[in-house]
Steps between C-alpha positions, in 0.01 A plus 500: 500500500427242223781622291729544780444143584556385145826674530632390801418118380607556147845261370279197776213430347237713307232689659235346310530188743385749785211538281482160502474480848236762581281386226556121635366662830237659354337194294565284793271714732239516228528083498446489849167739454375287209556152678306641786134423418575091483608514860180714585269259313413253789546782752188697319328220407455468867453831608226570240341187347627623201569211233825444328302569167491840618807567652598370181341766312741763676786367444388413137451895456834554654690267299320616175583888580848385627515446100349727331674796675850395416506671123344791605792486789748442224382790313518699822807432574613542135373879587481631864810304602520146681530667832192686506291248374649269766489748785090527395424118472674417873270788655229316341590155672579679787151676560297202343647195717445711879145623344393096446593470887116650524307352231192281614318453148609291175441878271759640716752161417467531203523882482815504680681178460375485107521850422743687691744213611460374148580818346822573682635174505452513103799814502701317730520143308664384236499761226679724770731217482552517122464872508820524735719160310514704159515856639869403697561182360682450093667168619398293800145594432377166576649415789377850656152401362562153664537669810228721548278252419629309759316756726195389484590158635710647762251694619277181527774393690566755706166593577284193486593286805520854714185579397302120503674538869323807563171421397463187691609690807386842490195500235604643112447893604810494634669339158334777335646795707856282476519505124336910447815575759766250271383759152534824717829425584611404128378842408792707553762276426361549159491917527856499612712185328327454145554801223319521196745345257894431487576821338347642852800380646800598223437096404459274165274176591718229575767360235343771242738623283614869522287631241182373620218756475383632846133376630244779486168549634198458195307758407148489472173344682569168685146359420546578101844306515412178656211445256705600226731221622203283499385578162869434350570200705152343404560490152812212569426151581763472720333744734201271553722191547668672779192648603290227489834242692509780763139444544562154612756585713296741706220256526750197593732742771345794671127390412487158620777457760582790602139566544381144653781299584493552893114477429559164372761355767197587772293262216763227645518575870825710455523851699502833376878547667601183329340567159657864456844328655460255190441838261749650690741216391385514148578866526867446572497219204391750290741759582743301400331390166396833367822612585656249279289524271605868434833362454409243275282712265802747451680159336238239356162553310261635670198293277660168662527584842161615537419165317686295776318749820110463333556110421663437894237774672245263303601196591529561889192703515281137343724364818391741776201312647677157471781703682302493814444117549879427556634576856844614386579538140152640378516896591832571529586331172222733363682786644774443382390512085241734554754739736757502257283549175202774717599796300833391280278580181568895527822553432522310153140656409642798604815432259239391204280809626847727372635275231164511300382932574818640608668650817275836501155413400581088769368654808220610378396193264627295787247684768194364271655173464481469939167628390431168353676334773265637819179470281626145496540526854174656637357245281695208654395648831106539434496161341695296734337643787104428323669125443551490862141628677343281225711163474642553883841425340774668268569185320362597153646859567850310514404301177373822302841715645724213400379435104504862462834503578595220197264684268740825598819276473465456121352840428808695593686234212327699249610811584706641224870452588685844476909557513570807733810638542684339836787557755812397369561144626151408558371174300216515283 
């Protein structure tokens, strides 16, 4: 069917942008499972008396195994196939999200939403992302990049003001059973529209010239061959100043706001509905930023732009709790940096991630560098919400997020500038 498909549409467009498509689908549904627990915080905080220091603590698991599993998922699909692995991750998220619907202790939280939800979202992220961009993808590998990255906020946007809605209704079982349906569905899309690789289809990977070597499946165990990526990367600076940046951005994105931020509008008298519609909004912001910022790291350097989004995410993050003493300008002009900077910093680290260890071994080196990025963010998440039960604000949590953010501004300057080979026409 898949190669029918790519035949009918060949001479249009390429069949790699149907890829494209599915795989948008599928990140976007794992997006809406991982923004779930900060619209059940207050919800289960009622319920249960449990604190937000330990609702905390499951999401911090989650976001730290959301991490760590993504070069062990880039190894995987280096060897089994990206369909497979895919196929196995969304039954995960399926199964874990409706099992949660009947959890009534903190272990089983963090046991499901840590471990399971934490593990399947960690296949169906980012690296999945990069996996995908340089399998199909020899020019416009950016803006693809750009674009499923832009998932994740669209599935914030899709999902969050549905599912605030729904909890404030109906109680957050139902959100639960909503999102388990939203990955079973995904499911076969992937078994029937993605193949393997381009050759699959009698393809080349888009604007690759006609002697470009065929992708092929690796050989070998996928445990031994993301450590061995680990022990070569580790031995280049640049892998720790990406590492170590991406930290920051987990802790200052998915850690702190995505984690707290409708937490924090209830701090200031501001509804659950209304703070996911203002995530929601940042969402769409983002969309378009990460988009464009796939665009722009196919043409400028990739060191300066991610200079420009830490220094800007910085700077309006040290504004956040001014933001809510103004009536009209304080949130949404918050929204509007923050939205358009949430998650622009992957596709140029992705670019740098390629540039500096090359298009085969990128995945995988990438994978441990979101590694970096989620320990930053179930650190973020832990931290902000102890700041919180202990001060009874997230004022200093803003502070720490936002100087982070300048410290990670300048360390992504020293990374060593590199000269890869570009599409014709494309500025350096």
């Amino acid at each position: 069917m898949k190669a029918a498909l790519a035949r009918r549409i060949d001479g249009r467009f390429h069949y790699g942008w149907i890829v494209v498509g599915v795989i948008f689908l599928v990140l976007l549904a794992s997006a809406g499972i991982r923004a779930t627990p900060s619209v059940m915080m207050v919800p289960l905080e009622h319920d249960f008396g449990w604190s937000r220091a330990t609702i905390s603590l499951a999401i911090s698991v989650n976001l730290a195994l959301y991490g760590l599993t993504g070069p062990f998922a880039a190894a995987a699909m280096q060897r089994f196939g990206i369909r497979p692995t895919v196929m196995v991750a969304l039954l995960l998220l399926a199964s874990g999200t409706a099992l949660s619907s009947l959890m009534t202790a903190p272990w089983q939280m963090v046991l499901i939403w840590g471990v399971m939800v934490g593990g399947g979202t960690g296949v169906a992220a980012v690296t999945l992302a990069a996996t995908v961009s340089n399998r199909w993808f020899h020019t416009h590998r950016g803006l693809a990049m750009g674009i499923l990255t832009a998932s994740s906020a669209t599935g914030q946007m899709v999902f969050l003001p549905i599912m605030a809605a729904i909890t404030e209704n109906y109680g957050w079982r139902p959100v639960v059973l909503i999102v388990a349906a939203v990955a079973a569905i995904v499911l076969p899309l992937v078994a029937i529209l993605v193949p393997e690789r381009p050759g699959s289809v009698g393809l080349r990977p888009v604007g690759a010239p006609e002697d470009a070597p065929d992708v092929q499946l690796a050989h070998g165990n996928p445990l031994t061959a993301a450590l061995s990526a680990l022990r070569m990367a580790a031995g280049k600076r640049d892998f720790w100043l990406l590492f170590f940046s991406f930290f920051i951005c987990g802790a200052s994105t998915n850690g702190y706001i995505g984690t707290h931020f409708i937490a924090m509008c209830g701090d200031y008298g501001i509804s659950e509905v209304k703070g996911a519609g203002i995530l929601a909004a940042m969402g769409i912001l983002d969309l378009i930023g990460t988009t464009a910022s796939g665009w722009l790291s196919d043409r400028y350097n990739s060191r300066v732009l991610l200079f420009w989004y830490y220094g800007l995410r910085g700077l309006s993050l040290i504004y956040l709790p001014y933001a809510f003493g103004f009536d009209f300008f304080g949130i949404p002009l918050f929204a509007l940096f923050y939205g358009l900077d949430w998650i622009a910093t992957v596709p140029p680290t992705v670019r740098l991630t390629t540039d500096v260890f090359g298009k085969t071994m990128a995945p995988i080196v990438f994978g441990w560098i979101v590694a970096g990025h989620q320990l930053g963010a179930a650190t973020a998440a832990l931290v902000a919400g102890s700041l919180r039960a202990t001060l009874g604000n997230y004022t200093m949590a803003s502070m720490l997020s936002g100087g982070v953010c300048i410290i990670g501004a300048f360390m992504v300057l020293r990374i060593a500038p590199h000269a890869p080979k570009r599409p014709v026409g494309a500025k350096a």
